[in-house]
PLY file of the C-alpha trace (Angstrom):
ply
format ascii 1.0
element vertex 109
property float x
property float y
property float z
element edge 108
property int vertex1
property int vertex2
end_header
-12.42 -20.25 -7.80
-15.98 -19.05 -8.49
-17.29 -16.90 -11.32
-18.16 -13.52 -9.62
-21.02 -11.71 -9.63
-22.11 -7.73 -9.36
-22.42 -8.53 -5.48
-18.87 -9.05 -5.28
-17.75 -5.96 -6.47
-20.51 -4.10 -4.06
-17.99 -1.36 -1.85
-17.67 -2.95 1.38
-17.92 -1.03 4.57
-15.83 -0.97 8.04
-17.58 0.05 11.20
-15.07 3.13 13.11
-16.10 3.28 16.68
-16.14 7.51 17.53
-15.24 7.24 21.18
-16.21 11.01 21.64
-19.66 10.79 20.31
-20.33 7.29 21.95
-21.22 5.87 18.51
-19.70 5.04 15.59
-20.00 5.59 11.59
-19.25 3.59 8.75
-16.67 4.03 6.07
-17.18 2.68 2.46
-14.85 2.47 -0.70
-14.86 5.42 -2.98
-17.28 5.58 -5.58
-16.01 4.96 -9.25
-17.22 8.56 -9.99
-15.05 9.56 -7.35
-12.26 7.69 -8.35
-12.66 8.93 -11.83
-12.92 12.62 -11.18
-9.75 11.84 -9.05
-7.94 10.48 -11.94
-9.50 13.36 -14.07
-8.93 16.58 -12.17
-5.23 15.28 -11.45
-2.25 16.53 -13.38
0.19 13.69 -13.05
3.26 16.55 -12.89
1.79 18.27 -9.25
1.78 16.74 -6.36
-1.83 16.06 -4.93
-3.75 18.43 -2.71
-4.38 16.32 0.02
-5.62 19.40 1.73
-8.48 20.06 -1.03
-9.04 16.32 -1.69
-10.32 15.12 2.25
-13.49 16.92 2.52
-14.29 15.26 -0.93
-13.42 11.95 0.10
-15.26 11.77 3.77
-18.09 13.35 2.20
-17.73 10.35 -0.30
-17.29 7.75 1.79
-18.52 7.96 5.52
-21.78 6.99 5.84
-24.43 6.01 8.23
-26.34 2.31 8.31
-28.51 2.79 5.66
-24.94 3.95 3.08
-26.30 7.25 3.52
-23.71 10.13 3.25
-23.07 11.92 6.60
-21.00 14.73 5.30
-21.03 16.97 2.73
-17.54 18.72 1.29
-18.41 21.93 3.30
-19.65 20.01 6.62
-17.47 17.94 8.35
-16.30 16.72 11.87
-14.21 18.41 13.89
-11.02 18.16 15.75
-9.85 14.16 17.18
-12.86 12.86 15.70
-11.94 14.45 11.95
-8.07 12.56 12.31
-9.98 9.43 13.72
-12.08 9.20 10.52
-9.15 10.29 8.31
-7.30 7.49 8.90
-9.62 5.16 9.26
-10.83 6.55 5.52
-7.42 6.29 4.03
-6.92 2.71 5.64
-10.20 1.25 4.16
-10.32 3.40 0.69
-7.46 2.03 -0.59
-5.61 5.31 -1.01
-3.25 4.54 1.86
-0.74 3.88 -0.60
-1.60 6.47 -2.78
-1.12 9.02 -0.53
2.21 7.36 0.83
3.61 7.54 -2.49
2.70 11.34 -2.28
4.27 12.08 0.56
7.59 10.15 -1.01
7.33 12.34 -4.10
7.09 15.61 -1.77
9.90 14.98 0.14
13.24 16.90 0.09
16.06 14.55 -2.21
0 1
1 2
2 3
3 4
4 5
5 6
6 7
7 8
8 9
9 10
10 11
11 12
12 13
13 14
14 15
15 16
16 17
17 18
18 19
19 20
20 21
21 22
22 23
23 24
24 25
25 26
26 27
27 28
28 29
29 30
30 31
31 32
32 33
33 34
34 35
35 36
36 37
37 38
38 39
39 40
40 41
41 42
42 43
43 44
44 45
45 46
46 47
47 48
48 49
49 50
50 51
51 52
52 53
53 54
54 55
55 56
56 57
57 58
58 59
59 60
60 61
61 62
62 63
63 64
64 65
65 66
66 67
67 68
68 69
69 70
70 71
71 72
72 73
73 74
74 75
75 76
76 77
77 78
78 79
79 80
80 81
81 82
82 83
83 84
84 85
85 86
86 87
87 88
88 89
89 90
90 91
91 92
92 93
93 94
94 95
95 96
96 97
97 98
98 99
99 100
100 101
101 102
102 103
103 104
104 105
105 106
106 107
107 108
């Protein structure tokens, strides 16, 4: 084992190809603001607006080579390419599970 440093904890980025546009993005780890607004805004007894929560998160974490955000909340791709970058968001954030334990806890007993 080594002792880490700050460059360990640096959010790593995946490369998602966008077939439509003939190029491709990058998607990063959330921010810790993020994360904590997230944690902040959320009452633990309503299920989560996934709806409301996307636009935040792909403006959060897709980015362009130099970690530069490409989207804003209000701006964001369109049709196949916006479920292409969905998924590959909630693969690579870490929220995969979150947001399967959501859709647990919204489903009919």
């Amino acid at each position: 084992m080594k002792a880490l440093t700050a460059d360990d904890f640096t959010a790593t980025r995946h490369k998602v190809e966008i077939p439509e546009k003939d190029g491709y993005v990058y998607v990063k780890e959330p921010s810790a603001d993020f994360i904590l607004d997230l944690l902040n805004e959320q009452n633990p007894d309503e299920p989560i607006d996934l709806k409301a929560l996307m636009p935040r998160l792909i403006a959060d974490t897709v980015v362009d080579e130099d970690g530069q955000p490409l989207f804003t909340a209000e701006t964001q791709p369109s049709g196949a390419m916006y479920m292409r970058i969905v998924n590959a968001v909630m693969e690579h954030s870490g929220l995969k599970d979150f947001s399967d334990q959501v859709k647990n806890s919204n489903a009919a007993p």
